[in-house]
N, C-alpha and C positions, 0 to 999 in steps of 0.2 A: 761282195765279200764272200769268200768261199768260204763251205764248211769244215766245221773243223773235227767233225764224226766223220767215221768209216761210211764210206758206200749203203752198207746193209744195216745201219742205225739210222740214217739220216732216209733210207727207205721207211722203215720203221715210223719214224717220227711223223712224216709226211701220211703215214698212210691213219695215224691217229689224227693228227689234224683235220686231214679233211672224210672222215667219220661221220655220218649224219650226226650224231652227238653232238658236233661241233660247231654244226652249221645252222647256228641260232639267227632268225631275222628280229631286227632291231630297226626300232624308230630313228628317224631321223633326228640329229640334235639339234635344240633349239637352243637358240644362244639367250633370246628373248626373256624368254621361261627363265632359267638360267639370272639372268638380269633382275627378273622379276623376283624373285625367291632373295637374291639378297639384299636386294633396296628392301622389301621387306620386313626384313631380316633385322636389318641393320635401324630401319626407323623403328620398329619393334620393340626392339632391343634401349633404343634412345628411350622413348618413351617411359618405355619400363624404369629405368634408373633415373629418370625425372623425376618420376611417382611415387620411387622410393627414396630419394633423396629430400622431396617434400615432406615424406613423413616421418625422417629422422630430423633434417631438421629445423622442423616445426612451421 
C-alpha cells in the first residue's frame, strides 16, 4: 500500500520511527503465561462468588 504523505513527511516519519528511542527489545510472548493468568483468573474469580454467595445465602 503506498503512502499517502509527501515524500519529505513519510521521510520524517521513518527517520522518528527508527530512532534509538524506538527501538525497545521485548520479550518474547508467551501464550502459556497468557493461558495461565486467566484460567486463574477466572477459577479465582468462581471461587470468590461461591464464597460470597454462601454467605448471603446462609
Amino acid at each position: 500500500m503506498p503512502s499517502r504523505l509527501y515524500p519529505e513527511d513519510q521521510k520524517r516519519v521513518e527517520e522518528y520511527l527508527n530512532s534509538p528511542l524506538h527501538q525497545v527489545e521485548r520479550k518474547p510472548f508467551r501464550v502459556w503465561v497468557l493461558l495461565a493468568v486467566i484460567l486463574a483468573s477466572v477459577i479465582g474469580l468462581g471461587l470468590l462468588s461461591r464464597a460470597l454467595a454462601s454467605l448471603v445465602l446462609g
